[in-house]
N, CA, C and O atoms as CSV, one atom per row, in Angstrom:
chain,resi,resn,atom,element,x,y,z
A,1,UNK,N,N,-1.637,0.454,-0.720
A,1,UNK,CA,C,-1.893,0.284,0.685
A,1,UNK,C,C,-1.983,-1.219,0.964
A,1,UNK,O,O,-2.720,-1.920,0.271
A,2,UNK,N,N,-1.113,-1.827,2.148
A,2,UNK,CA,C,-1.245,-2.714,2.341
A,2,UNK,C,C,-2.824,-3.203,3.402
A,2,UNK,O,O,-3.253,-2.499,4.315
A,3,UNK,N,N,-3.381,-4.409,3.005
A,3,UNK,CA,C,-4.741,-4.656,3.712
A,3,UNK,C,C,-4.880,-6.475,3.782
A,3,UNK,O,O,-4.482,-7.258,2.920
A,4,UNK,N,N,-5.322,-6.690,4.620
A,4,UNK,CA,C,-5.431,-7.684,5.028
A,4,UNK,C,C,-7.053,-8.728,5.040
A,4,UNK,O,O,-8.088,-8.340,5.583
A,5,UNK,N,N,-6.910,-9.974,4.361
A,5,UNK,CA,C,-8.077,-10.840,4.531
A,5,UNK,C,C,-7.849,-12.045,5.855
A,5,UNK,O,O,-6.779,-12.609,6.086
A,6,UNK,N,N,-8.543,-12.156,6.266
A,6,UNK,CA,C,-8.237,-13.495,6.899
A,6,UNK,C,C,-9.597,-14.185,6.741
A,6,UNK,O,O,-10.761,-13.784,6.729
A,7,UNK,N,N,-8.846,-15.675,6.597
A,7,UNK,CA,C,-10.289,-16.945,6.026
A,7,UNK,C,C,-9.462,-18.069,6.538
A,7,UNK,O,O,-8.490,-17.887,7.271
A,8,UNK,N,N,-9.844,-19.161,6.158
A,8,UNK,CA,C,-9.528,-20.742,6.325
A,8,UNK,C,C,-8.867,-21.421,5.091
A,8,UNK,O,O,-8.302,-20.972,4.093
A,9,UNK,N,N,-9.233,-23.031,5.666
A,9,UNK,CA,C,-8.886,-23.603,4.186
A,9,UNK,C,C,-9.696,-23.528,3.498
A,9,UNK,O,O,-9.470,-22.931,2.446
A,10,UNK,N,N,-10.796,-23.986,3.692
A,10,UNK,CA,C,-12.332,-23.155,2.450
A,10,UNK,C,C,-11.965,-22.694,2.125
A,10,UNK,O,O,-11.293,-22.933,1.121
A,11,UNK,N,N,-12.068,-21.626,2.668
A,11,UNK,CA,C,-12.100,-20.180,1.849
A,11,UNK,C,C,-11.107,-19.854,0.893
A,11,UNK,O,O,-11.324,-19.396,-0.229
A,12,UNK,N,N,-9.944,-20.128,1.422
A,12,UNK,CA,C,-8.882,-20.022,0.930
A,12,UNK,C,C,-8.678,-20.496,-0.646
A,12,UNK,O,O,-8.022,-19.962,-1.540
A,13,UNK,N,N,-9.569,-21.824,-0.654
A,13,UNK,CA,C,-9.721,-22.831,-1.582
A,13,UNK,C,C,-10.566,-22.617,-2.721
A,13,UNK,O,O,-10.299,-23.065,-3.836
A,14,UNK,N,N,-11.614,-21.915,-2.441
A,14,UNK,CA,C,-12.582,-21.189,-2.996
A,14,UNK,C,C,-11.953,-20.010,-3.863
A,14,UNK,O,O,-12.250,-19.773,-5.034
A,15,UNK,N,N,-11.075,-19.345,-3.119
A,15,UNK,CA,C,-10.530,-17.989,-3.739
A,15,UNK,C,C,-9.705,-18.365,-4.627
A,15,UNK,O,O,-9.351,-17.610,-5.532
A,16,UNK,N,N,-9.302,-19.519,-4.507
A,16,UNK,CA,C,-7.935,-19.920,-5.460
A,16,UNK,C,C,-9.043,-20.673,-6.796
A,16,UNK,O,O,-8.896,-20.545,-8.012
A,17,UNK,N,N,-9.763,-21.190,-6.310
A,17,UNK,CA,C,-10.626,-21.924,-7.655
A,17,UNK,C,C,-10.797,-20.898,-8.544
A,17,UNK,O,O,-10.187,-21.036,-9.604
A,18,UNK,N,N,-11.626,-19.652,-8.378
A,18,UNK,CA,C,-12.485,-18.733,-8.842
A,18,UNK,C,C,-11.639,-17.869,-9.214
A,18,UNK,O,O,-12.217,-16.795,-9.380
A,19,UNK,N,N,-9.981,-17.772,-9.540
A,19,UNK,CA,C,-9.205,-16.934,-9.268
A,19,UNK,C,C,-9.145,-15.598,-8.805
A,19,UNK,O,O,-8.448,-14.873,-9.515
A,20,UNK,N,N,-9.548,-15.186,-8.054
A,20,UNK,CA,C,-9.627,-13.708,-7.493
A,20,UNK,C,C,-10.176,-13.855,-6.089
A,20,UNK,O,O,-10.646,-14.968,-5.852
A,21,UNK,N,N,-10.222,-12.807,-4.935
A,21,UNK,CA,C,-11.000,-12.306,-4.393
A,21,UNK,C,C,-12.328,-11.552,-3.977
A,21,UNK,O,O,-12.419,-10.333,-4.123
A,22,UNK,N,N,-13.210,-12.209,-3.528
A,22,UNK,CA,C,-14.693,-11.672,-3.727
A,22,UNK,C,C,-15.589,-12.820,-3.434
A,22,UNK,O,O,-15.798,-13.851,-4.074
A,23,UNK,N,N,-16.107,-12.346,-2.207
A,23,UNK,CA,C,-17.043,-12.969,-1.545
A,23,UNK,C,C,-18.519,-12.680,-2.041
A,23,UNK,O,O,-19.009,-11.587,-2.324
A,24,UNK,N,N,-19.314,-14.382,-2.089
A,24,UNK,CA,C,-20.286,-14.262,-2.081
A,24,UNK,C,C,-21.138,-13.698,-0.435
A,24,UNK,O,O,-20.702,-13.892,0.700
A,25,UNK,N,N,-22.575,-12.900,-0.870
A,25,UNK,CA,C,-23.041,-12.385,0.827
A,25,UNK,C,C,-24.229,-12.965,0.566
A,25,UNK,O,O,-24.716,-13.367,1.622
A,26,UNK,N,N,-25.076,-13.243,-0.585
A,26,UNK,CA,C,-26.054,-13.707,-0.732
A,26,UNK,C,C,-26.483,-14.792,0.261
A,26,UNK,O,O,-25.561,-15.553,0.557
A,27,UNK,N,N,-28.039,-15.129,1.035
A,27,UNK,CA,C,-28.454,-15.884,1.654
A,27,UNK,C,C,-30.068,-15.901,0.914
A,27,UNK,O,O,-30.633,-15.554,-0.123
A,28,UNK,N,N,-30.335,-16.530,2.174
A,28,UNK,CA,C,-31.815,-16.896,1.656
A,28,UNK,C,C,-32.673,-15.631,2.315
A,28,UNK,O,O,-33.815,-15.288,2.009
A,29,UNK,N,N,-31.882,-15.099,3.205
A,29,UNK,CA,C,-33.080,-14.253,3.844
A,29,UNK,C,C,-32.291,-12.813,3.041
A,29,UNK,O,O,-32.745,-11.710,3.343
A,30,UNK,N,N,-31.580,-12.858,2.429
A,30,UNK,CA,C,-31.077,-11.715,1.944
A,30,UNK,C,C,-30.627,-11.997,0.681
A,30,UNK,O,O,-29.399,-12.021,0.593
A,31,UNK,N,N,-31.406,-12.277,-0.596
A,31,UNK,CA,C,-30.806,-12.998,-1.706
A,31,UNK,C,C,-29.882,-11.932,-2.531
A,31,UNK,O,O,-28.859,-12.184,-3.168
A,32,UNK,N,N,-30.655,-10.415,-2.303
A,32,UNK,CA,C,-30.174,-9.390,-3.278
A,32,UNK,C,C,-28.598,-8.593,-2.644
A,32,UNK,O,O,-28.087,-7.611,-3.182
A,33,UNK,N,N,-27.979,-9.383,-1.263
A,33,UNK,CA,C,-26.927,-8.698,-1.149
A,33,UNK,C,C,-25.840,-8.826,-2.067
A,33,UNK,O,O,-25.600,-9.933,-2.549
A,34,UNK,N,N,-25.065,-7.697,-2.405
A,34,UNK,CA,C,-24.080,-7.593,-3.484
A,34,UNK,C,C,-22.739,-8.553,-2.884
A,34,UNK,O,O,-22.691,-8.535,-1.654
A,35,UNK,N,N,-21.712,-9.336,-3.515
A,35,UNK,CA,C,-20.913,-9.936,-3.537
A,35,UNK,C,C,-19.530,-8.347,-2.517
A,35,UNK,O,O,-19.489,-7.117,-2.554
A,36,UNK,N,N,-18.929,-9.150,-1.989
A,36,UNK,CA,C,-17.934,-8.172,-1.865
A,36,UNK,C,C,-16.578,-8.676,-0.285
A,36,UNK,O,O,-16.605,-9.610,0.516
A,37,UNK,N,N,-15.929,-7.917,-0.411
A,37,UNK,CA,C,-14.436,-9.006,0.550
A,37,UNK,C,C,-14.447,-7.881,1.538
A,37,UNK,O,O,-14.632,-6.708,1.214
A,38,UNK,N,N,-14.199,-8.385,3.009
A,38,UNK,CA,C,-13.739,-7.118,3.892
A,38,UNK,C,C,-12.344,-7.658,3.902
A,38,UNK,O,O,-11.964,-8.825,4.000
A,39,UNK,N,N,-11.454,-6.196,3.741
A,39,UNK,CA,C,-10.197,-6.236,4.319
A,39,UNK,C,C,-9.766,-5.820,5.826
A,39,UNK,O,O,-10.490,-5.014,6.410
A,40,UNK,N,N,-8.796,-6.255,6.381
A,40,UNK,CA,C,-8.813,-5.738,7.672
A,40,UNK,C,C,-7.358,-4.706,7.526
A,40,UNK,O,O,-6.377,-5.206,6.976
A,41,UNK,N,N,-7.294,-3.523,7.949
A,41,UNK,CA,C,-5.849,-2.897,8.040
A,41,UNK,C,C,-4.444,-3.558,9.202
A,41,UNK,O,O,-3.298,-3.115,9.274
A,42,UNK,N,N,-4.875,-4.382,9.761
A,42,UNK,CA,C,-3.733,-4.763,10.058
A,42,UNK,C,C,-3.900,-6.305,9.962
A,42,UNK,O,O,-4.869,-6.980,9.613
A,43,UNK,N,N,-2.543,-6.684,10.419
A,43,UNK,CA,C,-2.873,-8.946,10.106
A,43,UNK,C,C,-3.670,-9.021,11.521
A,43,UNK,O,O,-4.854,-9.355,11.569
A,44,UNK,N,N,-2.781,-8.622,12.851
A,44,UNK,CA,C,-3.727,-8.948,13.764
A,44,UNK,C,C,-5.443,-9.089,13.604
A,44,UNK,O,O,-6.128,-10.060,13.925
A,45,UNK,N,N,-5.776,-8.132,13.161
A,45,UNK,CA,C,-7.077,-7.943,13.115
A,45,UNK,C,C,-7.655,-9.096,11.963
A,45,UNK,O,O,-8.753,-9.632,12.106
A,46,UNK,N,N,-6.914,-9.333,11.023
A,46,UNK,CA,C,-7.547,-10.254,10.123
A,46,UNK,C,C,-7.638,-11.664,10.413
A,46,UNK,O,O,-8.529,-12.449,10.087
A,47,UNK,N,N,-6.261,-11.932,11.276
A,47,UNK,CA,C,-6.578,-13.374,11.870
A,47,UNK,C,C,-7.813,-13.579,12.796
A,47,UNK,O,O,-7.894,-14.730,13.225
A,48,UNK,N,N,-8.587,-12.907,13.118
A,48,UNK,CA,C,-9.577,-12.953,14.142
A,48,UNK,C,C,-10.834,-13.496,13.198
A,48,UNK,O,O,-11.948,-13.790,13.631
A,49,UNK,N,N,-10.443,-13.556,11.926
A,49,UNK,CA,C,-11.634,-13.950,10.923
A,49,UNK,C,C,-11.092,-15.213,10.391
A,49,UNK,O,O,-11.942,-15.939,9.875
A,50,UNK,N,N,-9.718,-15.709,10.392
A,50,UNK,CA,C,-9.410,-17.237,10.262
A,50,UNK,C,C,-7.834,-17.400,10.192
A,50,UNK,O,O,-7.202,-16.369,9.961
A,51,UNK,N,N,-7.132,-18.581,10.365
A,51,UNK,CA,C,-5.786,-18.872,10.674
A,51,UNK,C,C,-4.823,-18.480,9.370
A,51,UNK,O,O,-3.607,-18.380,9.535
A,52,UNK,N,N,-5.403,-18.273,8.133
A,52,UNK,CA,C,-4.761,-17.872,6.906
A,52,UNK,C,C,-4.936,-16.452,6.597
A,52,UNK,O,O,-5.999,-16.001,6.170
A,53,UNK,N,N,-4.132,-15.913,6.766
A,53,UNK,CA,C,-3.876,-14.430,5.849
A,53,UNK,C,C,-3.547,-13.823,5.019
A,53,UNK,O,O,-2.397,-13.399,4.904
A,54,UNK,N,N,-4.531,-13.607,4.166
A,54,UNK,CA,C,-3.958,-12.884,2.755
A,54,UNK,C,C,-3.227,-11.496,2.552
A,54,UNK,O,O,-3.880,-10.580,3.051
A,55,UNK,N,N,-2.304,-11.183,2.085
A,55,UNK,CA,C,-1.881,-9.418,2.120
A,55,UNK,C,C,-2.507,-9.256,0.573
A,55,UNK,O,O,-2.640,-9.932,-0.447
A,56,UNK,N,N,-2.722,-8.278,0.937
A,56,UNK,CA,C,-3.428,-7.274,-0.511
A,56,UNK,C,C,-2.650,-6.100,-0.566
A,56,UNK,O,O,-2.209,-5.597,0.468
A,57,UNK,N,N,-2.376,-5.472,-2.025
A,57,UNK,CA,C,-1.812,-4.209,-2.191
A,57,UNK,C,C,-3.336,-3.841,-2.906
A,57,UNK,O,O,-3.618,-4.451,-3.938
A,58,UNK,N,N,-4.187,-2.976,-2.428
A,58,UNK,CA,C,-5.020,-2.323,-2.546
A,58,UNK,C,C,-5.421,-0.942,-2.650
A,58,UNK,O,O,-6.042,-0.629,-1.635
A,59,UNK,N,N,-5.325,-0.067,-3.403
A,59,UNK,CA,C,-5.719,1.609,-3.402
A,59,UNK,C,C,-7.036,1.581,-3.598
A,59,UNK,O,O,-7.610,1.208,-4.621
A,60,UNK,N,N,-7.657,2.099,-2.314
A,60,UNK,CA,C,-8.819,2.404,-2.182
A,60,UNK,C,C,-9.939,3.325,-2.871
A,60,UNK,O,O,-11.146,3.296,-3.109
A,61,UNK,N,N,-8.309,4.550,-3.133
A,61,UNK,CA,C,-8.826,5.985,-3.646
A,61,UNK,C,C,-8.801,5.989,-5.057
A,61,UNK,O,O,-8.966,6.996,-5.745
A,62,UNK,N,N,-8.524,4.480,-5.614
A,62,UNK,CA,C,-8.171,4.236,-7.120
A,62,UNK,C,C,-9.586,4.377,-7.748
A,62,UNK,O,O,-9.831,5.117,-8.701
A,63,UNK,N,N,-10.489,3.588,-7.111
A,63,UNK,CA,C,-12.411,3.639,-7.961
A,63,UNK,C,C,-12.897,3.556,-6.558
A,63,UNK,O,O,-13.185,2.536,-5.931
A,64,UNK,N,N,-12.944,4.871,-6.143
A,64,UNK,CA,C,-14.009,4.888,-4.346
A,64,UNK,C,C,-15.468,4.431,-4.499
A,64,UNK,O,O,-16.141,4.080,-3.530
A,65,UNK,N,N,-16.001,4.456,-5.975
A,65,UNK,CA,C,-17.389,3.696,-5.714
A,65,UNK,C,C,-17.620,2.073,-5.451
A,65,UNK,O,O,-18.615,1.420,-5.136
A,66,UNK,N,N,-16.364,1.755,-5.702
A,66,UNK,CA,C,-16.100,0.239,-5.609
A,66,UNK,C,C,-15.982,-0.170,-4.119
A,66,UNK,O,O,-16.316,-1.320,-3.833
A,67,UNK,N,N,-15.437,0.848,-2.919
A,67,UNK,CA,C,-15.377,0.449,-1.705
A,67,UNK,C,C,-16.101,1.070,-0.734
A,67,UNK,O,O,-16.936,1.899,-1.095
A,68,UNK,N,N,-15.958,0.847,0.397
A,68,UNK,CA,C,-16.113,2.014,1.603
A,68,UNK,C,C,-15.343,2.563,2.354
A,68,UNK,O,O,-15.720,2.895,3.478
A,69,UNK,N,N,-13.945,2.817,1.874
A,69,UNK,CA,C,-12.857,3.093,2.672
A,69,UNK,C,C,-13.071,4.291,3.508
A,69,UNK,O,O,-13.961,5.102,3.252
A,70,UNK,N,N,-12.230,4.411,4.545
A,70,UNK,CA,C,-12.664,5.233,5.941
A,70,UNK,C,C,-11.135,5.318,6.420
A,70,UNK,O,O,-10.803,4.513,7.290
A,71,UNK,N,N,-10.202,6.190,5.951
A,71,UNK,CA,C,-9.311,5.980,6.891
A,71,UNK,C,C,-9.524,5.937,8.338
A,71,UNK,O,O,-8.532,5.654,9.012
A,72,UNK,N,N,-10.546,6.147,8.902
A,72,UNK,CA,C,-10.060,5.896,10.769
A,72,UNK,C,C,-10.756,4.252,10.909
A,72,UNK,O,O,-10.582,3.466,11.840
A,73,UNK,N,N,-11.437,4.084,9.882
A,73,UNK,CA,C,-11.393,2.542,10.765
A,73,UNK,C,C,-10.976,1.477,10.389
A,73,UNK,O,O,-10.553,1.561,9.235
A,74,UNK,N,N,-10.845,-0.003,11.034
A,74,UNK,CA,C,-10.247,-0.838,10.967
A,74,UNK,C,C,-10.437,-1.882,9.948
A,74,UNK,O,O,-9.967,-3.015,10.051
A,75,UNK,N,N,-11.378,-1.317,8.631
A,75,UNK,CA,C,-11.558,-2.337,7.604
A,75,UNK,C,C,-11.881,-1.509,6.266
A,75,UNK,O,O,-11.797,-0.298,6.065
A,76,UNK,N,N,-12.215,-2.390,5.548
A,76,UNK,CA,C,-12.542,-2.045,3.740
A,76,UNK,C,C,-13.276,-2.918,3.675
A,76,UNK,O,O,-12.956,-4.007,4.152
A,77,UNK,N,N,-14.422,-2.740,3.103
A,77,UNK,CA,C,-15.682,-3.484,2.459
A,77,UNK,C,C,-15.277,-3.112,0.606
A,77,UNK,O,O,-15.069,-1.955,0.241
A,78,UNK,N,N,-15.224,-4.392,-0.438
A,78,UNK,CA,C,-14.565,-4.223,-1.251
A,78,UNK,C,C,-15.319,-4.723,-2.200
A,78,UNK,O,O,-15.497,-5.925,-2.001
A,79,UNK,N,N,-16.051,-4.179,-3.520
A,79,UNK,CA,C,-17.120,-4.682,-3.978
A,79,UNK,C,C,-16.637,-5.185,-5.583
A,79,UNK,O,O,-17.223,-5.479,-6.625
A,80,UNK,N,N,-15.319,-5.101,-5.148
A,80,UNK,CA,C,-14.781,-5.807,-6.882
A,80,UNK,C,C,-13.788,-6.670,-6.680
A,80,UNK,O,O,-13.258,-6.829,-5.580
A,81,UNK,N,N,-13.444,-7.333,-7.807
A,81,UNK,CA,C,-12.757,-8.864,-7.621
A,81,UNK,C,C,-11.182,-8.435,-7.399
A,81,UNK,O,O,-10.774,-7.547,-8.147
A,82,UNK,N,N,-10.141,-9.056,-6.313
A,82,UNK,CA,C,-9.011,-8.328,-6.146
A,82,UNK,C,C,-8.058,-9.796,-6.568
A,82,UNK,O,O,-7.920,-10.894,-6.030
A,83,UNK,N,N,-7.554,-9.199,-7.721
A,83,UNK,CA,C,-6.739,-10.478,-8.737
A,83,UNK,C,C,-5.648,-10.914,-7.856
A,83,UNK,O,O,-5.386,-12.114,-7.782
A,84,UNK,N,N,-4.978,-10.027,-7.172
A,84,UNK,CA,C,-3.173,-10.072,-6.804
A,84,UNK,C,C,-3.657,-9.893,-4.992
A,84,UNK,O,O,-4.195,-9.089,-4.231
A,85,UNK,N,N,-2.972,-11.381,-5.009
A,85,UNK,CA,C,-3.224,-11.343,-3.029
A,85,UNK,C,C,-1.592,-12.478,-2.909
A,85,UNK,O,O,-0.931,-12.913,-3.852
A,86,UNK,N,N,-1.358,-12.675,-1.430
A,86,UNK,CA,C,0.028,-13.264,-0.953
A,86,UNK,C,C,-1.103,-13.775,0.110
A,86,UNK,O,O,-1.973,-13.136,0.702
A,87,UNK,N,N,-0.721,-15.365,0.135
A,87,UNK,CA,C,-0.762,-15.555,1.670
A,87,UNK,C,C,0.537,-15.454,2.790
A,87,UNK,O,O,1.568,-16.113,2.660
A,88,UNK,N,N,0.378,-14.868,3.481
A,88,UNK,CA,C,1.472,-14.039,4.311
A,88,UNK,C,C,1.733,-15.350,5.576
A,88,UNK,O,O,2.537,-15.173,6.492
């Protein structure tokens, strides 16, 4: 399934250091949140989160404890590192 990130140059920069995909969520007022990437199902929707877009080939239904996939809505919350991305 194709899925979509959108970020910046940060980010972008970050993902390429660390090789993979996977966001830190951790803060100070929330130290124990788990690491994890939202995808968006279409590009439109992902550019609304930054001018660079990543495509992902992603199967959701491959390890479902790893995500929250929903076919009716417009994203994936993704709690493992996604090796293989394109900026589109």
């Amino acid at each position: 399934m194709k899925l979509y990130h959108g970020t910046d140059k940060f980010g972008l920069s970050e993902t390429q250091k660390q090789g993979y995909l996977l966001h830190k969520r951790a803060n100070i007022l929330f130290p124990s949140m788990s690491p994890c990437t939202y995808l968006a199902t279409t590009i439109k929707e992902a550019r609304q989160y930054g001018d660079i877009v990543l495509e992902v080939d992603y199967d959701p239904n491959e390890n479902p404890k790893m995500n929250n996939y929903n076919p009716d809505s417009w994203q994936v919350r993704v709690y493992e590192p996604i090796y293989k991305f394109e900026i589109t």
